[in-house]
C-alpha beads as a LAMMPS data file, in Angstrom:
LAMMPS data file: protein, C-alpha beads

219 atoms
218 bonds

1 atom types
1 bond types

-500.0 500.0 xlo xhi
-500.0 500.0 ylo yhi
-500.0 500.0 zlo zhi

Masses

1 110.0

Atoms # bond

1 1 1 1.975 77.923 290.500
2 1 1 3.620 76.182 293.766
3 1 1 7.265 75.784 293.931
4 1 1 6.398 72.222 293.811
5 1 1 4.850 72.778 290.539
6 1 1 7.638 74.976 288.994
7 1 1 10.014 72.018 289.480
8 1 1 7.955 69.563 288.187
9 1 1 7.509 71.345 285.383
10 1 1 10.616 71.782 284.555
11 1 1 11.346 68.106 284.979
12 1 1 9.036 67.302 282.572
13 1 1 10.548 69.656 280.120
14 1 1 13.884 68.533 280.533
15 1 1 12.729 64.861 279.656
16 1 1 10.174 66.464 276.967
17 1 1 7.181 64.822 278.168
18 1 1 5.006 67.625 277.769
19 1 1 1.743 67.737 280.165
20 1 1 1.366 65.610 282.828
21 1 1 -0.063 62.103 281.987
22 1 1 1.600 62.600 278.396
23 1 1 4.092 59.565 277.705
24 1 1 7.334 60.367 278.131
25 1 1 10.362 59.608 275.523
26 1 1 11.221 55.860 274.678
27 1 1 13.450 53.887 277.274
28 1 1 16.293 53.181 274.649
29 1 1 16.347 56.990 273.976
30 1 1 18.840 58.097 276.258
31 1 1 19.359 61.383 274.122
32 1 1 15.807 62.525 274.536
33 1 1 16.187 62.461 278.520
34 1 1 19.926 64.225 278.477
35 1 1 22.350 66.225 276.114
36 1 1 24.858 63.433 275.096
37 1 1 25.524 64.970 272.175
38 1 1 26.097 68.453 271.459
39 1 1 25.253 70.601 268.351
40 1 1 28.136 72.940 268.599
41 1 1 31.095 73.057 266.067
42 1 1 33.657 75.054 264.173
43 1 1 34.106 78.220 265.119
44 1 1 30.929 78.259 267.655
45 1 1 32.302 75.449 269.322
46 1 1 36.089 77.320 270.047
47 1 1 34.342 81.052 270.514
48 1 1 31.966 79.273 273.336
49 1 1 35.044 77.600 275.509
50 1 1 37.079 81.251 274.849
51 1 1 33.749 82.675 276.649
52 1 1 33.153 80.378 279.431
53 1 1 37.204 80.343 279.994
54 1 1 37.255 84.927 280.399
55 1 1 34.348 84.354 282.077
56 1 1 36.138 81.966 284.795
57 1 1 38.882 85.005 284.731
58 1 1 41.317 82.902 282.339
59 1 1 43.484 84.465 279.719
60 1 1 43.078 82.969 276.389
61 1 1 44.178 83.765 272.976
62 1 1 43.432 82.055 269.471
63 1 1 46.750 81.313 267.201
64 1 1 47.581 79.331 264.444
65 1 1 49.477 76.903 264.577
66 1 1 52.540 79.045 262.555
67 1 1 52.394 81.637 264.890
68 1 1 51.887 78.719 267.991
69 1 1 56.013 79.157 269.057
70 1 1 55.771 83.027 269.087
71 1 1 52.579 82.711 271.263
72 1 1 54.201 80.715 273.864
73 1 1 57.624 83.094 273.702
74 1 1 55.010 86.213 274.099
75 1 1 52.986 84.422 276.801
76 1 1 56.322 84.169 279.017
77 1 1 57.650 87.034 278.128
78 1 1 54.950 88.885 279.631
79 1 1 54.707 86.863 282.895
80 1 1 58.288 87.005 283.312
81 1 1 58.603 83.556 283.603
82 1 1 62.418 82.656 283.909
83 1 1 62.016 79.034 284.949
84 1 1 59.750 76.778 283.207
85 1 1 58.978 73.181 284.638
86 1 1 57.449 71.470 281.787
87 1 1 56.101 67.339 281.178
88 1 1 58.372 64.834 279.810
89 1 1 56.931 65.298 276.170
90 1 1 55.730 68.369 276.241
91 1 1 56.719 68.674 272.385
92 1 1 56.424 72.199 272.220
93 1 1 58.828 75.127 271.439
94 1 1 60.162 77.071 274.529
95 1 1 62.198 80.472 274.859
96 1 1 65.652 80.584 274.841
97 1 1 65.746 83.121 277.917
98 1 1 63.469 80.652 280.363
99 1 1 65.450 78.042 282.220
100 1 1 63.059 74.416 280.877
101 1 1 63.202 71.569 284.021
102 1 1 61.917 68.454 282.902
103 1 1 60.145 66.784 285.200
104 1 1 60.465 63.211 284.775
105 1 1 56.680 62.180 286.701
106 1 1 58.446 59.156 287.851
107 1 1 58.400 58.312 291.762
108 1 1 61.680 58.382 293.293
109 1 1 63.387 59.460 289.818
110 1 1 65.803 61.742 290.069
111 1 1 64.244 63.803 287.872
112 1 1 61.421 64.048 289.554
113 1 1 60.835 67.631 291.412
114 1 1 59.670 67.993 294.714
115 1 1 56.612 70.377 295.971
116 1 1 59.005 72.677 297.534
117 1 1 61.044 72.681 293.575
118 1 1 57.076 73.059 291.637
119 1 1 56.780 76.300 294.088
120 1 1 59.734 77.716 293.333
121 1 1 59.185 77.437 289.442
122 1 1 57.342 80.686 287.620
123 1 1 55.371 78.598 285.188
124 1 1 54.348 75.088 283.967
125 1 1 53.892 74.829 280.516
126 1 1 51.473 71.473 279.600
127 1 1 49.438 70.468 276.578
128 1 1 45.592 68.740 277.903
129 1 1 43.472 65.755 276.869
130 1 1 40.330 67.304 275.933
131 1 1 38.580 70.813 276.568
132 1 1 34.631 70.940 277.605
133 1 1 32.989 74.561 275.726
134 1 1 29.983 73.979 277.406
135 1 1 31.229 74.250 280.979
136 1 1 34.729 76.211 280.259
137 1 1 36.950 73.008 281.110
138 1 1 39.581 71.785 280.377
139 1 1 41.161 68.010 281.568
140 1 1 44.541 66.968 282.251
141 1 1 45.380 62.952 282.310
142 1 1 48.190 62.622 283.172
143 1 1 49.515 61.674 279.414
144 1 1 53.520 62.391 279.018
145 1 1 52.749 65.718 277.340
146 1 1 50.483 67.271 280.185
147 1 1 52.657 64.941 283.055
148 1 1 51.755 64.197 286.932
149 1 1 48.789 66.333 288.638
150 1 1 51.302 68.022 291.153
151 1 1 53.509 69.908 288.133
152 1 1 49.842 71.632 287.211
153 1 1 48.900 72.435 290.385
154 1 1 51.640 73.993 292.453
155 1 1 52.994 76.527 290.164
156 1 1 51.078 79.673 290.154
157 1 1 51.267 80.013 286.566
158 1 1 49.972 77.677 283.524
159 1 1 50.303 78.256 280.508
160 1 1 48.211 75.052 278.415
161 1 1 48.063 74.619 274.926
162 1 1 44.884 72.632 273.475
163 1 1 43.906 71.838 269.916
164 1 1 41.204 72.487 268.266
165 1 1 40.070 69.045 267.863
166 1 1 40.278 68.392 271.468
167 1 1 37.765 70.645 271.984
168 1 1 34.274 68.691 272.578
169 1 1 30.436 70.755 273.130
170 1 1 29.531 68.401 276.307
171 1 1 30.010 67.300 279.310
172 1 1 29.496 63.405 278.033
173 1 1 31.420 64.028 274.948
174 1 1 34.248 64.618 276.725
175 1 1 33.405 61.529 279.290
176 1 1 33.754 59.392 275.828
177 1 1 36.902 61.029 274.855
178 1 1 38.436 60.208 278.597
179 1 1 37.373 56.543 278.553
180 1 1 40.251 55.100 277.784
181 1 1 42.203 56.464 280.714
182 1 1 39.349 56.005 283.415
183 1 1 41.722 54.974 285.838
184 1 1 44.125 57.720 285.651
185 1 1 44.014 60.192 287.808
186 1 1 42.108 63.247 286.102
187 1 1 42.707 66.822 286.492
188 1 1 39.529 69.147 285.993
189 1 1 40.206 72.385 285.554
190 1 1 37.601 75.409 284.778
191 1 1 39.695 79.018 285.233
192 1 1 42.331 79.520 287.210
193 1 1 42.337 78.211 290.994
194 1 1 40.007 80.009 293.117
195 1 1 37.582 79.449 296.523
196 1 1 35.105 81.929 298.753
197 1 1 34.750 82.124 302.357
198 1 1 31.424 82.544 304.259
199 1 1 31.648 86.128 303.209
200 1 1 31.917 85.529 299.531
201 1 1 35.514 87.290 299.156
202 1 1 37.013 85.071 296.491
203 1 1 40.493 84.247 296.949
204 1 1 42.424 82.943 293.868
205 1 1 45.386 80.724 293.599
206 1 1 44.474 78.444 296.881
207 1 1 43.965 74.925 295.073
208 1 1 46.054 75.838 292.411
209 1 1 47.838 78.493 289.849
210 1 1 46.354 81.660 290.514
211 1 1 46.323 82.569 286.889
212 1 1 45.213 79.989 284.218
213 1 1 46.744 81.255 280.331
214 1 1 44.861 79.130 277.337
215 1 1 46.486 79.078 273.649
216 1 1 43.824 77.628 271.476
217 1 1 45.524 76.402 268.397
218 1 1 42.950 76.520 265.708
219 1 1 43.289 76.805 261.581

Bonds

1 1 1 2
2 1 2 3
3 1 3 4
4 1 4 5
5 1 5 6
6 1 6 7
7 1 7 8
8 1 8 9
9 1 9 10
10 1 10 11
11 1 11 12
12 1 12 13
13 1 13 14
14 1 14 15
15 1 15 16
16 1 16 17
17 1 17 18
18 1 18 19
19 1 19 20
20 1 20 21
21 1 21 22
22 1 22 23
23 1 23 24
24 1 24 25
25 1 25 26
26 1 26 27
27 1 27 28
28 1 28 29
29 1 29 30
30 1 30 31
31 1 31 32
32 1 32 33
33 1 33 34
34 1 34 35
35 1 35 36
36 1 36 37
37 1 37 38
38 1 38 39
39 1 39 40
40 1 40 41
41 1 41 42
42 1 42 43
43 1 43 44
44 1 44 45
45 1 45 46
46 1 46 47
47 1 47 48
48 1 48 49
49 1 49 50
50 1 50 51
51 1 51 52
52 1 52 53
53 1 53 54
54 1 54 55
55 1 55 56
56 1 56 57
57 1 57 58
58 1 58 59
59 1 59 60
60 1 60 61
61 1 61 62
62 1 62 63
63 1 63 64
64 1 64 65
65 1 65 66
66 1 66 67
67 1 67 68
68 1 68 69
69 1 69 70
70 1 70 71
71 1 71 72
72 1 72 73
73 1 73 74
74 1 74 75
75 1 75 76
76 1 76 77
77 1 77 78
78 1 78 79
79 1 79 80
80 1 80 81
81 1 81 82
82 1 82 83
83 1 83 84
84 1 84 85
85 1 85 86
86 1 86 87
87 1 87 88
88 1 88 89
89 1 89 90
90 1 90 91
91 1 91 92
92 1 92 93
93 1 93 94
94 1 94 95
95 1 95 96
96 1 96 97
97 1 97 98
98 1 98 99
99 1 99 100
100 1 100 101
101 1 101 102
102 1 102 103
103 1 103 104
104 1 104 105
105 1 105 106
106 1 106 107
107 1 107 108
108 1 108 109
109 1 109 110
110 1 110 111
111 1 111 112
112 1 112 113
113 1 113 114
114 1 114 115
115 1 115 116
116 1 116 117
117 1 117 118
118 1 118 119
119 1 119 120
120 1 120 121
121 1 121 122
122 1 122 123
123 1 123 124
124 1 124 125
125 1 125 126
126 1 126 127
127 1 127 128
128 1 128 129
129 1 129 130
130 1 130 131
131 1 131 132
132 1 132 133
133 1 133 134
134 1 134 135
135 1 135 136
136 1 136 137
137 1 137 138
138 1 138 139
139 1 139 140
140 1 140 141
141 1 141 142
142 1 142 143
143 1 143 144
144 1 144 145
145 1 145 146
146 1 146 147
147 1 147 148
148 1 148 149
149 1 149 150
150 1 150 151
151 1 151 152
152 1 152 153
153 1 153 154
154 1 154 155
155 1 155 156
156 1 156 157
157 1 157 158
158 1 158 159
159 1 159 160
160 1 160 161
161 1 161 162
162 1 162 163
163 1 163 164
164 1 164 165
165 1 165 166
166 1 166 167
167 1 167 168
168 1 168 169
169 1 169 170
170 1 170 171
171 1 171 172
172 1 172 173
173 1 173 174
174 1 174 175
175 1 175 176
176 1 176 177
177 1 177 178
178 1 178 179
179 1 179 180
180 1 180 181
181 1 181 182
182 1 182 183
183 1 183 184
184 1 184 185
185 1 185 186
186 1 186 187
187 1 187 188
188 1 188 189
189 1 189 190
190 1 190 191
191 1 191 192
192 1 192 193
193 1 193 194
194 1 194 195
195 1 195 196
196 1 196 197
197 1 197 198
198 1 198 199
199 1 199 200
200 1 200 201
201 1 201 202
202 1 202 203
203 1 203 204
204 1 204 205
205 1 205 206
206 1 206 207
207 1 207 208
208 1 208 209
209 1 209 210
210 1 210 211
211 1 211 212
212 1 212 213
213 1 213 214
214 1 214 215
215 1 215 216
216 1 216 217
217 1 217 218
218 1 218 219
């Protein structure tokens, strides 16, 4: 078999139209062409983005939602996090020992911090729109608990909370889920910040935090 042949092949399995000259899948079938929906859930559904997150060299740990405030004391505790810049409704319990700065996402506001302010911070602390198992991603969109891209990128440490039922099997499924802020922009985020020169060396922390911490509230 040609090269040629190999990927045709596997065209034709993708769009399960078996041997060539055998009709291929109705026109109105869009879910016979392409995964749109997935078949994931439950537990399978949270233990694949937990894999595809370590695998992207993210920390992540499973909690209930009881033992959600502890998590987050525990999580800063061991990055020795003393100042915390955090989304105007973050809605989330914080440590008495970190210093919280609200930042306010609004341009020109007082209260909102500068690049050189983000960079001096040791953690951002943000919830996230929706989380995609099948690729290990998770989206920020800008919402008042997750705040403006800038506060998520420039700190070298995020900590992100997601729920359970944010978490989607898909790619499209989590395309549906954003629809409804399409125009906002959209932070995609799969591990922690990292890029490789012509030599392959991977260097982390370039385009972003360095190290990416996931609580995944679930139960």
């Amino acid at each position: 078999m040609t090269a040629r042949d190999e990927v045709l092949a596997r065209i034709r399995t993708a769009n399960r139209s078996g041997a060539p000259g055998q009709a291929g899948p109705p026109a109105d079938d869009p879910d016979a062409r392409y995964r749109t929906r997935g078949e994931l859930s439950g537990q399978a559904l949270l233990d694949l983005l937990a894999a595809r997150l370590t695998d992207y060299r993210a920390i992540v740990h499973v909690v209930t939602p009881a033992a959600l405030p502890a998590e987050i004391d525990a999580a800063l505790r061991r990055r020795g996090a003393r100042t915390v810049v955090v989304p105007p409704a973050l809605g989330l319990p914080l440590p008495d020992f970190a210093a919280v700065i609200i930042d306010s996402g609004d341009s020109g506001d007082s209260g909102q911090l500068t690049a050189r302010d983000l960079d001096g911070m040791d953690a951002v602390v943000t919830r996230a729109a929706v989380a995609i198992a099948e690729t290990g991603t998770i989206v920020l969109d800008g919402a008042p608990d997750q705040g403006r891209r800038a506060i998520s990128l420039v700190p070298d440490y995020h900590l992100c909370v997601v729920a359970a039922e944010q978490v989607v099997h898909l790619v499209p499924e989590g395309v549906t889920r954003l629809a409804n802020v399409a125009g906002r922009p959209l932070t995609w985020i799969s591990g922690p910040s990292a890029t490789s020169d012509i030599e392959l060396e991977r260097v982390e922390g370039v385009h972003g935090p360095r190290t990416l911490e996931v609580l995944l509230v679930a139960g």
